[in-house]
N, C-alpha and C positions, 0 to 999 in steps of 0.2 A: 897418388894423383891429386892434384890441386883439387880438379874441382869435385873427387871426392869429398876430399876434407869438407869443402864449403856447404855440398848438400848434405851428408847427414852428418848429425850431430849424436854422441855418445848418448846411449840407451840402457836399457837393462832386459833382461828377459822378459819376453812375455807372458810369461806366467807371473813375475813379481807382478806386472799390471794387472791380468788378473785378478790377485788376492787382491791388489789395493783396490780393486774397481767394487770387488762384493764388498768388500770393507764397508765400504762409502753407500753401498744400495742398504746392506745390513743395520748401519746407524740409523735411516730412516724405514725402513720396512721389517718389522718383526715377522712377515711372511718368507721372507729370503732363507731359506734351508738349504744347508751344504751336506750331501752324502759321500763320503770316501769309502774307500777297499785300502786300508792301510798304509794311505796317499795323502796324508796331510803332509808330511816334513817335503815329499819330492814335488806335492802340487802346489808347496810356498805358502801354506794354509797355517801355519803354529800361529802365526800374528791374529788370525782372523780365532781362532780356536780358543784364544785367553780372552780377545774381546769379547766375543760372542759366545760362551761356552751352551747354551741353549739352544743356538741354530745350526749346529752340528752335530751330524751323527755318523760313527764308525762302523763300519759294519764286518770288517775284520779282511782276510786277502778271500772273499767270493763275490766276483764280481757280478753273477745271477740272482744276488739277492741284493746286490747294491742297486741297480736296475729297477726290480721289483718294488722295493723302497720306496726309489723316487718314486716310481708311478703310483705308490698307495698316497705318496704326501701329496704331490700333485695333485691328485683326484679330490680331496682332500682342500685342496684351494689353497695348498702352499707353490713359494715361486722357488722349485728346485734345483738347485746345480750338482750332477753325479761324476765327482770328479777319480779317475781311472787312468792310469796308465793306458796309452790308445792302445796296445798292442792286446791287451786283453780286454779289455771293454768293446771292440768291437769285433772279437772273435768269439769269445769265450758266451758272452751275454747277447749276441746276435736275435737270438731267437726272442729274448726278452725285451729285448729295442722294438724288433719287428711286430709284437704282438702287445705288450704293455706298454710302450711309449708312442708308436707309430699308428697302429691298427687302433688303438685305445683311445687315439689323441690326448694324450694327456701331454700337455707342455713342459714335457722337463727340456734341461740343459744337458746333454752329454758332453763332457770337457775330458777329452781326450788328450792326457800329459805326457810329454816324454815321446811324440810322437814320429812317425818317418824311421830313419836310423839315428834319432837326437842319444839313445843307448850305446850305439856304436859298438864299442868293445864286447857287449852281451854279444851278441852273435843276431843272428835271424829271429830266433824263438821269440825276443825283444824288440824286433823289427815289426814298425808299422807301415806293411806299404802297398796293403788290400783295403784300409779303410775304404777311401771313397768309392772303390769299386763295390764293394757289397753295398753300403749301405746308400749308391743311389739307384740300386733297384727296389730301395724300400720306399714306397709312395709316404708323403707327410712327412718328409724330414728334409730340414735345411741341411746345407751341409758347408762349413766355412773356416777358412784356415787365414788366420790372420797374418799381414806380413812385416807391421812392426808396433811397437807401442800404439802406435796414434789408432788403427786400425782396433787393435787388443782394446784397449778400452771402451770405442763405439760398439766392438760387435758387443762384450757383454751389456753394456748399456740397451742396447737394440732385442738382444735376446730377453732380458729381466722383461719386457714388454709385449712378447712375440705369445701370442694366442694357441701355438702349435709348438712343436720340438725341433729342437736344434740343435746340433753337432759342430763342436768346436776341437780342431787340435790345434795342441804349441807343441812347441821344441822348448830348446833348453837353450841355448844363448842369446847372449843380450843382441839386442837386435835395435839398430841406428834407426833416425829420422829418415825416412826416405824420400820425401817432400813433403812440398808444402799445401798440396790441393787437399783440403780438408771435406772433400765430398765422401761420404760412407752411406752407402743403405744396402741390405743387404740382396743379392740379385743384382747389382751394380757393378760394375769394374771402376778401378779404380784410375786411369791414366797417372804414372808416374815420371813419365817421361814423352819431350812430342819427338817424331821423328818425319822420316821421308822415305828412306831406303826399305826398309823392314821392322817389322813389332815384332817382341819378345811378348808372348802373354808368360805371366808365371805367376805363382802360386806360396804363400808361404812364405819358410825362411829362402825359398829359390827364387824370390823376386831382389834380394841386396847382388847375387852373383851374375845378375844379368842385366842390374842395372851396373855393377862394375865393366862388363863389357860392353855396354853401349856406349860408355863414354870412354873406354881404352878405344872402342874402334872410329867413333870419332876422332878421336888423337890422334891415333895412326893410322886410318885409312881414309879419312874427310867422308868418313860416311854416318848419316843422320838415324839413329834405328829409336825407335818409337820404345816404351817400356809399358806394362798395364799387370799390374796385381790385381787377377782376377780372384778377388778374396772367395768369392762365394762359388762353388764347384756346384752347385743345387737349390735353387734356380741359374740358371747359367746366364749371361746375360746377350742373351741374341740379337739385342739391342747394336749393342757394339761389336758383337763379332761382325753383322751386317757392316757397320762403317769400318772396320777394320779391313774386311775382304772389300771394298770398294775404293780404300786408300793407298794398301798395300798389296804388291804381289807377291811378296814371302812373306810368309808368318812362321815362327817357329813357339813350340811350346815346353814350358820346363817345369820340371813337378819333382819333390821329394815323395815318390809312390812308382809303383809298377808301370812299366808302358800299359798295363795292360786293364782299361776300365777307368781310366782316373780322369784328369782335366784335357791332354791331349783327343784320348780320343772322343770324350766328351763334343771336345771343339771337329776334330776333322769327322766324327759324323752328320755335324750340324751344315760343314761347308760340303761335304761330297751331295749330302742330299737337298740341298739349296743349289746345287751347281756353282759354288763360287769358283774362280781359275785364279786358283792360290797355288803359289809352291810352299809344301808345309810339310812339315818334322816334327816328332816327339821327342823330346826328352827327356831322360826319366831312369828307374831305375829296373835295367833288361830282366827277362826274363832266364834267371839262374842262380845259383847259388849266388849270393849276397856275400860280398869280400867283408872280412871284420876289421872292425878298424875306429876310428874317434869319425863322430859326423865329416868335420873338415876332407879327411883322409878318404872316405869312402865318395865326398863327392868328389876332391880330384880324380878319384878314379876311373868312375863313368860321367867324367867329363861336364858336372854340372859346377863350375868355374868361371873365372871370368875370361881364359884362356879355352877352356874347353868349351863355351857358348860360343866364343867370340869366333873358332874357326867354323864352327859348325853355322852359323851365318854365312860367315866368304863361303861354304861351300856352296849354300845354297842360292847366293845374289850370284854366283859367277857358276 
């Protein structure tokens, strides 16, 4: 599509942002401390590990003592990043987010790699898609999934500053300009697109597939759908969802995570207990065995695509 081409422009993983972003905090902050669980090569960390070899430390594949770590550095008055594979970092080390990092306040970074089904072919075991659900019932934790470069680099930048803890996941593919509005704080949405008919909120790497269908259904059905990367899942922005439900009457939501706890119902508890009269959907990934397969693969599956968003809209406008 044309006006794909035009809006985004070739990217790179967010994770290469990322490394490049501590890079750049690193050269000026000798406080900047990186902890891994045997996640330097998949967190894109070697570059950062020859520069720096001093402000990283390996703590081998446990990721309850990588956790622990941080919060001792942190305490300590260093600025932490504990970077983990999401799918055990926030399973495996739950307990020690909830009581050493959250209960504790100590301000580390959890950086949650490889996150959602970005594993794909591993199976479920490697599937991350209870993050947000557990951890935003842990009081004191941001919780933010970035949805391309532009965003990757302000959240770390925002984070290295943030007073309290926060939780970041990436995926793994390079991931395009999505626009141009250069507004980020986090607690914020992001608008990426304006509309008339219906907003997509979504999340992550599932805001590029739905800003591909808003603009195929433009194309093909002259219909105007709004786009909003709600980067941050914790503080949520209530702000917006209020104009959001006062602009449109269908909202539909899209998440690489469980229907079950994550950004959808985040949002349709906020509008059912405010009484907003929205027609609203989740989507996400159902409750069952998890198909295996390459990211791409698993999202045609259940339908987070630009085809699979795109009907599930006409369902809901008509």
């Amino acid at each position: 599509m044309k006006e794909i081409e035009n809006i985004t422009k070739e990217g790179v993983a967010n994770l290469e942002v990322f490394s490049a972003s501590l890079q750049k905090l690193a050269e000026k902050d000798k406080n900047i401390i990186v902890v891994t669980s045997d996640s330097r090569g998949s967190g894109k960390l070697m570059p950062f590990a020859e520069d720096y070899p001093d402000q990283i430390v390996e703590v081998g594949i446990a990721e309850q003592s990588l956790v622990g770590v941080a919060a001792g550095l942190s305490s300590a008055g260093k600025k932490v990043f504990a970077v983990s594979p999401a799918c055990f970092l926030t399973a495996r080390s739950l307990e020690q987010i909830k009581n050493d990092v959250a209960y504790s306040d100590n301000p580390v970074n959890l950086i949650g790699i490889s996150a959602g089904v970005s594993y794909g072919a591993l199976g479920s075991t490697h599937h991350s898609l209870h993050d947000f659900a557990v951890l935003r019932a842990i009081n004191n934790l941001t919780i933010v999934a970035p949805a391309d470069n532009y965003e990757t680099e302000m959240a770390i930048k925002l984070a290295s500053e943030m007073p309290s803890p926060v939780y970041i996941r990436f995926g793994k593919k390079a991931m395009p300009t999505l626009s141009e509005n250069k507004d980020f704080e986090f607690g914020k949405g992001r608008s990426v697109r304006k509309g008339k008919d219906a907003v997509i909120i979504a999340t992550g790497e599932t805001v590029f597939p739905a800003l591909q269908a808003a603009i195929a259904l433009e194309e093909k059905n002259d219909l105007q759908i709004g786009v909003v990367s709600m980067h941050t899942i914790k503080p949520l922005d209530l702000e917006m969802l209020d104009r959001l439900s006062e602009k449109y009457s269908v909202i539909l939501t899209v998440e690489e995570h469980s229907v079950y706890g994550g950004l959808g119902e985040a949002c349709a508890s906020y509008f059912l207990q405010n009484k907003k009269p929205v027609k609203f959907r989740i989507m996400g990934i159902p409750d069952e065995y998890t198909v295996t397969g390459s990211q791409l693969e698993i999202f045609e599956h259940y339908g987070i695509s630009e085809e699979g968003i795109s009907e599930k809209v006409l369902e809901l406008i008509s």
